[in-house]
MARBA-3410 file (N, C-alpha, C, O; in Angstrom, 1 decimal):
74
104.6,176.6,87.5,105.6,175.7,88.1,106.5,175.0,87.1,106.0,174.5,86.1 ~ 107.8,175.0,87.4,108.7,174.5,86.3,109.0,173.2,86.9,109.0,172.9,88.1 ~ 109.3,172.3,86.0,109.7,171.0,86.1,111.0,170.9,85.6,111.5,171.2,84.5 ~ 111.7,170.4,86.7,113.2,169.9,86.2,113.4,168.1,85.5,113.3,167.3,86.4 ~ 113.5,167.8,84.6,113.6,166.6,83.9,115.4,166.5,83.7,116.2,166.8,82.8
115.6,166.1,84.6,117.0,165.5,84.6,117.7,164.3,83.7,116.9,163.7,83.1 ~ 119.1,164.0,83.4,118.9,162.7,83.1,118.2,161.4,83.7,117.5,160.5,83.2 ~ 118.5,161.7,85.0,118.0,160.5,86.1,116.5,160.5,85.2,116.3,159.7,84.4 ~ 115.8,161.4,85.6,114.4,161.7,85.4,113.8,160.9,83.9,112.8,160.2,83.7 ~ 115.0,161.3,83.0,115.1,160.1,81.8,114.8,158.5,81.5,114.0,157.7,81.0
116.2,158.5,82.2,116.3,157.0,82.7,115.3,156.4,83.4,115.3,155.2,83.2 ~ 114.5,156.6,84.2,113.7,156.5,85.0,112.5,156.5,84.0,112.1,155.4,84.0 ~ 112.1,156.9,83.5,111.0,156.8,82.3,110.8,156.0,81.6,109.7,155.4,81.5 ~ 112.6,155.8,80.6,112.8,154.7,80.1,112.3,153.0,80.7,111.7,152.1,80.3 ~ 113.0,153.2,81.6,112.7,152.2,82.8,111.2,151.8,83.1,111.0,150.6,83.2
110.2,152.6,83.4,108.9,152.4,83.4,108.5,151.7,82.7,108.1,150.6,82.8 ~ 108.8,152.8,81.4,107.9,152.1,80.2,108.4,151.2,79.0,108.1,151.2,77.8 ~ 109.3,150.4,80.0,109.9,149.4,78.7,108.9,148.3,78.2,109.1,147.6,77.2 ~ 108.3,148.2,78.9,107.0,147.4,78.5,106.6,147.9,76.7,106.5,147.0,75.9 ~ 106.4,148.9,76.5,105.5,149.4,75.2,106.8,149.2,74.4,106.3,149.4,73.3
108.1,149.0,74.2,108.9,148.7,73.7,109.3,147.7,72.5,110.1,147.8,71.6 ~ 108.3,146.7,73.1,108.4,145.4,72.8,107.8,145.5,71.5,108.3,144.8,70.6 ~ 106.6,146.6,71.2,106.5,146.3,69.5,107.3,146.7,68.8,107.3,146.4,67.6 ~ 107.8,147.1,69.0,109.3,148.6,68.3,110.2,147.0,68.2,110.7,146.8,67.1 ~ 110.3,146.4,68.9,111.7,145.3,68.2,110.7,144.2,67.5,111.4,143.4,67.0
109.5,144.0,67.4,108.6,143.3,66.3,108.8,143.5,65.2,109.1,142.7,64.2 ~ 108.7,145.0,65.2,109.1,145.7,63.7,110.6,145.8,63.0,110.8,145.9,61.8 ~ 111.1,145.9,63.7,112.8,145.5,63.5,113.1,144.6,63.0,113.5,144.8,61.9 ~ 113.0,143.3,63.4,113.3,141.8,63.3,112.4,141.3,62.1,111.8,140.3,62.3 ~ 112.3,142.0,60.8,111.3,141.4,59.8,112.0,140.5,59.1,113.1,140.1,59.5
111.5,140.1,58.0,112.1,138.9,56.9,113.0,139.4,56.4,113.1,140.6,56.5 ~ 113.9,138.5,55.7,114.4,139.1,54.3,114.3,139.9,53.4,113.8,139.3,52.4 ~ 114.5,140.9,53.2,113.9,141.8,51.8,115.0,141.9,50.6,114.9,142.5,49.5 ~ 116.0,141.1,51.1,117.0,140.8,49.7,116.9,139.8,48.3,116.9,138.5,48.2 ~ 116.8,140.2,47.8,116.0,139.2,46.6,117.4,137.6,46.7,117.1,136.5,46.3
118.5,138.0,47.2,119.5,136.4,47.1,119.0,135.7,48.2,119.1,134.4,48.3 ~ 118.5,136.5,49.3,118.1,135.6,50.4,117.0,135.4,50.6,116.9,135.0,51.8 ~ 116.0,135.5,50.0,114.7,134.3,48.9,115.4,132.8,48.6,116.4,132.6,48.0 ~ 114.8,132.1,49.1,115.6,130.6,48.6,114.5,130.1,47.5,114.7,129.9,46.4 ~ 113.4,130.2,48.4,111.6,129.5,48.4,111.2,130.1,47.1,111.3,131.4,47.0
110.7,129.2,45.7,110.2,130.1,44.8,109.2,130.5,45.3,108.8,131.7,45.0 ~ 108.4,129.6,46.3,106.8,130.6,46.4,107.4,131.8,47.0,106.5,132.6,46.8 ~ 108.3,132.4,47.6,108.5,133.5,48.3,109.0,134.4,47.2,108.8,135.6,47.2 ~ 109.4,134.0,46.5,110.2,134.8,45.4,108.8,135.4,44.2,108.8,136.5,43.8 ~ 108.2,134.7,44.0,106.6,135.2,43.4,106.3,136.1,44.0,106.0,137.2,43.5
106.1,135.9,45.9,105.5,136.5,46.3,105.9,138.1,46.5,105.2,139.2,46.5 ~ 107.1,137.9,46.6,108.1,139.3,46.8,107.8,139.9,45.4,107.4,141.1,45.2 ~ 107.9,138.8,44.3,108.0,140.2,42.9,106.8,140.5,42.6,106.7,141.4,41.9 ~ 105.6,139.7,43.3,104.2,140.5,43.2,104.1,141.7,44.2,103.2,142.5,43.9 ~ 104.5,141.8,45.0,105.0,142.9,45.6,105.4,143.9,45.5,105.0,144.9,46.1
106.7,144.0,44.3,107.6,144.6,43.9,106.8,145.0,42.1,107.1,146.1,41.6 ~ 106.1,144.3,41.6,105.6,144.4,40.4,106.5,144.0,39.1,106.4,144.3,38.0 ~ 107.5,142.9,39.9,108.3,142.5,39.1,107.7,141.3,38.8,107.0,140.6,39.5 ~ 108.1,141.1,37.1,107.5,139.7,36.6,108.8,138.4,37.2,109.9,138.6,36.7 ~ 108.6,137.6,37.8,109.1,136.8,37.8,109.0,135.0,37.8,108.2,134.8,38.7
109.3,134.2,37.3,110.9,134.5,36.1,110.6,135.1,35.6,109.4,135.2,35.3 ~ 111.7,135.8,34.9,111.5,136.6,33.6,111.4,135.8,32.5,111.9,134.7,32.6 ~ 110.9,136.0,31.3,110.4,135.5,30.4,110.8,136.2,29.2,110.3,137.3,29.0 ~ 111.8,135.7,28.3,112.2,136.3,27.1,111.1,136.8,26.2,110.0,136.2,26.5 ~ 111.1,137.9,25.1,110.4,137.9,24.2,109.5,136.9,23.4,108.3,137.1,23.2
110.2,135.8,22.9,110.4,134.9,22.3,108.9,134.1,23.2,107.9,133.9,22.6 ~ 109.1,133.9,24.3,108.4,133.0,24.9,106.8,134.1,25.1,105.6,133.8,24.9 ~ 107.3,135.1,25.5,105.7,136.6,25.5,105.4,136.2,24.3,104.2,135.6,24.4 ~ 105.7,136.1,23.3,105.2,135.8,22.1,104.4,134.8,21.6,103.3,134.8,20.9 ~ 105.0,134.0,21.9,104.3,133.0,22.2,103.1,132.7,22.6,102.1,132.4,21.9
103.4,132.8,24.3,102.3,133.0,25.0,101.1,133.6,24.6,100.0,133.0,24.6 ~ 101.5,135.1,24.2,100.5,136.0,23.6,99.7,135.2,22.3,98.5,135.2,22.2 ~ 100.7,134.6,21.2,99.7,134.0,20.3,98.5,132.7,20.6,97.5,132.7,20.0 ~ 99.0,131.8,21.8,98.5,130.8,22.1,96.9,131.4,23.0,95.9,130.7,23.2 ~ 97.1,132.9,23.3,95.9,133.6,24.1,95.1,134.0,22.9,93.9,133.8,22.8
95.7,134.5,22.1,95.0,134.6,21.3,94.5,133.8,20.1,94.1,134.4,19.2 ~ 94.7,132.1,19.9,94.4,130.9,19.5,93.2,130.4,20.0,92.3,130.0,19.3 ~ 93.2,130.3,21.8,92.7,129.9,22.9,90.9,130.7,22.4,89.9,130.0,22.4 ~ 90.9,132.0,22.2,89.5,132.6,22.3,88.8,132.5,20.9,87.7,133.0,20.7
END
């Protein structure tokens, strides 16, 4: 037996099940993912630990540093 699925037949589907739709625009509507529109430093940590970016960045000068006072500290 063949089934005819029309547009109507479409529309009509759509129509039922707009209900299950609702998570589909959850996922749409997310945060920011632009690093300028981060305001919040805690958000900006959070994103570059995310990203595996060090942030702030930290000149050599100061890694150096750092690194000697770690290794002072033990």
């Amino acid at each position: 037996m063949e089934t005819t699925r029309s547009r109507d037949w479409r529309m009509a589907q759509k129509q039922r099940n707009k209900s299950r739709d609702v998570h589909t625009a959850l996922l749409r509507f997310r945060r920011e993912k632009n690093w300028k529109h981060l305001y919040l430093r805690s958000e900006k940590l959070l994103r570059a630990a995310q990203l595996g970016m060090e942030y702030p960045r930290k000149t050599r000068r100061q890694l150096a540093h750092q690194g000697m006072e770690e290794l002072l500290s033990n």
